[in-house]
N, C-alpha and C positions, 0 to 999 in steps of 0.2 A: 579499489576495484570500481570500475564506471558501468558496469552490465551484472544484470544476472547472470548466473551460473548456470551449469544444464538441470541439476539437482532443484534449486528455486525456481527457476524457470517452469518444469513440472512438474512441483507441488501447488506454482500458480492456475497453471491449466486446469490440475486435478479438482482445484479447490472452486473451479469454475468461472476463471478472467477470460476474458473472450481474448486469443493469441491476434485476434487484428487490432489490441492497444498496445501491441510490442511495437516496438521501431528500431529493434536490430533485429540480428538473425544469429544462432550462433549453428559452423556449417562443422558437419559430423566429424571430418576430421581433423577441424583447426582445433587451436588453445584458442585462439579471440573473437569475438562478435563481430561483427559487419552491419552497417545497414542493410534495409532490406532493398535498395539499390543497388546490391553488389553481384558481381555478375559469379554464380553458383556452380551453372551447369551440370545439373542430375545429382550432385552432391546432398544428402539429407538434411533437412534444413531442422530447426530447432525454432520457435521464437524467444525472445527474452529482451527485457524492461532495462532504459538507461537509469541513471539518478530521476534526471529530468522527466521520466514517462510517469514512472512511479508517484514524483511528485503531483505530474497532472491527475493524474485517479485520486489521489486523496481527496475527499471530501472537507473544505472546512468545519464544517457541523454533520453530526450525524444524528436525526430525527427521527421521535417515536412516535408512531401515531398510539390515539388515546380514544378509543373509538366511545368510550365511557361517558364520554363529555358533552355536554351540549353548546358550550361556550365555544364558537368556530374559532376563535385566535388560538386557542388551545392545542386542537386537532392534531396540530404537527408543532410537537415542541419539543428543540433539539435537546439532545441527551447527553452527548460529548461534542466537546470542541477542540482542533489541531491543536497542540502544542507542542511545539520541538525547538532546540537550543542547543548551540554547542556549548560542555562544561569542560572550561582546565581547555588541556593543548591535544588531550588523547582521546574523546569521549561525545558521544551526541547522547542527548534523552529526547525520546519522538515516542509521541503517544498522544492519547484523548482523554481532555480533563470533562470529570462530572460536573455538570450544573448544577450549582452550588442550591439554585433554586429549590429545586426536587433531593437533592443529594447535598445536604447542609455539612457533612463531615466530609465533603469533598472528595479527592483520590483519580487515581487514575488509573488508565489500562495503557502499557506502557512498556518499552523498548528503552534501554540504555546499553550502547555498544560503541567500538571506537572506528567503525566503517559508518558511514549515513547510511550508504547501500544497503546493510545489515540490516540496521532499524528501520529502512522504509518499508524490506522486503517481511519483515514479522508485523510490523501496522498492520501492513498490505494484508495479509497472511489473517489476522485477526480479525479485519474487515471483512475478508470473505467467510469466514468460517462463524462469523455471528449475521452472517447476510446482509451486512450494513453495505454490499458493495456489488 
């Protein structure tokens, strides 16, 4: 699959992605997406996220403020970092590794599925629903 779904599509919205970082369109009564270049006419439009859009939203680091501190380098010191890799011929893991720093047992929050699509759309999903996004 190269698109969100109508289902992921608006759990993104719900979960509060602003619909103008989409760059397809999926039109009420096709099966497929379209860009948002495609000509519609009064048809009910849908937005929804390619591989590629999705990948631009992620965040490389995602940063906590630490308002505790008095040390300014401090202030904003990331918490997770992207990591994702295809495993074997049938499998991605996409997810955000702990900073080993602060978090010395390591771990992650983390997506293993055999679509990227899949695991970029529950990152994605994770991101907003912990407000990292």
């Amino acid at each position: 699959m190269t698109h969100t779904n109508l289902i992921q599509s608006q759990t993104l919205v719900n979960l509060g992605l602003d619909p103008k970082t989409a760059d397809m369109t999926i039109i009420s009564d096709a099966i497929d997406a379209y860009p948002h270049t495609a000509e519609t006419r009064g048809k009910e439009e849908y937005p929804c996220w390619s591989v590629e859009a999705l990948l631009d939203l992620l965040p490389m680091r995602v940063f906590e403020r630490k308002a505790e501190t008095s040390d300014a380098k401090d202030k904003d010191d990331w918490k997770y970092a992207l990591d994702f890799e295809k495993t074997g011929h049938s499998s991605w893991f996409i997810g955000y590794r702990y900073n080993t720093r602060h978090y010395p047992q390591g771990g992650y929050a983390i997506s293993v599925c055999k679509e990227l699509l899949d695991g970029l759309f529950a990152v994605t999903r994770w991101l907003l629903r912990h407000k990292y996004l």
